[in-house]
N, C-alpha and C positions, 0 to 999 in steps of 0.2 A: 406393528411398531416398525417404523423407518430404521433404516440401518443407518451407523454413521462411522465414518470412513476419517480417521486422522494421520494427516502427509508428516513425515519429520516431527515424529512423538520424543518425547525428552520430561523428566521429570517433572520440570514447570509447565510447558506450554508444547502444543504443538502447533505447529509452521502455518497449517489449512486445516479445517475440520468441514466435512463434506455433509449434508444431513439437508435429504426430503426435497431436495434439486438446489438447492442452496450454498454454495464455497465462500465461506469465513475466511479470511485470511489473521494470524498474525498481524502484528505490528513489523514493519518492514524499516529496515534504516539499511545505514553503507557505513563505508569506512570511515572512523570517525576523524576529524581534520582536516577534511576535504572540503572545498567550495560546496555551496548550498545548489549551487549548478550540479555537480559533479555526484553528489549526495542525491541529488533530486533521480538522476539519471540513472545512477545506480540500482534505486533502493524502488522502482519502476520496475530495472530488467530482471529484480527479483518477483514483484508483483504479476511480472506477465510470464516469468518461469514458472511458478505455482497453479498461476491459473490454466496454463495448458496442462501440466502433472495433473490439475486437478479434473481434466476435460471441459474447460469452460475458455476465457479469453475477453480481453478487457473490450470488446465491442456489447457484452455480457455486464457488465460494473450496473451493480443496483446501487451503491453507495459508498464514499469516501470521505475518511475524516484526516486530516494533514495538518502534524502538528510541525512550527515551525520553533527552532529556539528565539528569535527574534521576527517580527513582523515586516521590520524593516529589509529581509529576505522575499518578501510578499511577490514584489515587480518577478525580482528574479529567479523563483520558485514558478510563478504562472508561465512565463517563456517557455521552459521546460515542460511541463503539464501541458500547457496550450498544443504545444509539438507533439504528447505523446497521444493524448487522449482521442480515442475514437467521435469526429467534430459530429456526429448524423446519430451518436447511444451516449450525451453525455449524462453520467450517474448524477445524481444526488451528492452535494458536496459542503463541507466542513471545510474552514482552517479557522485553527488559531494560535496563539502563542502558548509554548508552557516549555516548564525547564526539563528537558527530557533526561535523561538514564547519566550520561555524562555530558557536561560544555562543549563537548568536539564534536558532540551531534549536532546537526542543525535542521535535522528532516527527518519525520516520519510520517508512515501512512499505513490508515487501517482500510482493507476496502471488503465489500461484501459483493459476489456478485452471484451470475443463475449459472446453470451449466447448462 
């Protein structure tokens, strides 16, 4: 049986869960009232802190799902993404609209990658 390794464990949920060469992440957001820029940015240099904690790194990203609070974020949420993501390992990708945890959200993202 594989071992499985959880980063930042907490009653409800933990941060990464590591299992079989595989890094789950969390759902990732930022500070909430922030531009969907600024959210986007954010809530990434969390994505790419985890993945090195986790010994992996977003050139690694097997897939990602990005939920926006509004679509009409869509242009200015890819600028951001387009910038971060490794252009020669891009994962498997998801977005869509849904009303997340609270209104002041406007960004999240789930990603799974290898280590």
């Amino acid at each position: 049986m594989s071992d499985i390794t959880r980063l930042h464990s907490g009653p409800r949920m933990s941060q990464a869960v590591i299992h079989n060469g595989t890094v789950y992440l969390a759902g990732q957001v930022a500070a909430p009232g922030e531009s969907v820029t600024a959210q986007t940015k954010a809530a990434l240099a969390q994505v790419e802190a985890l993945l090195d904690e986790a010994g992996s790194d977003k050139s690694k990203l097997l897939s990602a799902v990005i939920w926006l609070e509004s679509m009409d974020d869509f242009a200015e949420m890819n600028a951001v993404w387009d910038a971060w993501v490794d252009p020669a390992n891009p994962p498997a990708r998801a977005c869509g609209e849904a009303r997340l945890a609270t209104p002041d959200y406007r960004f999240e993202i789930i990603v799974t990658a290898a280590l």
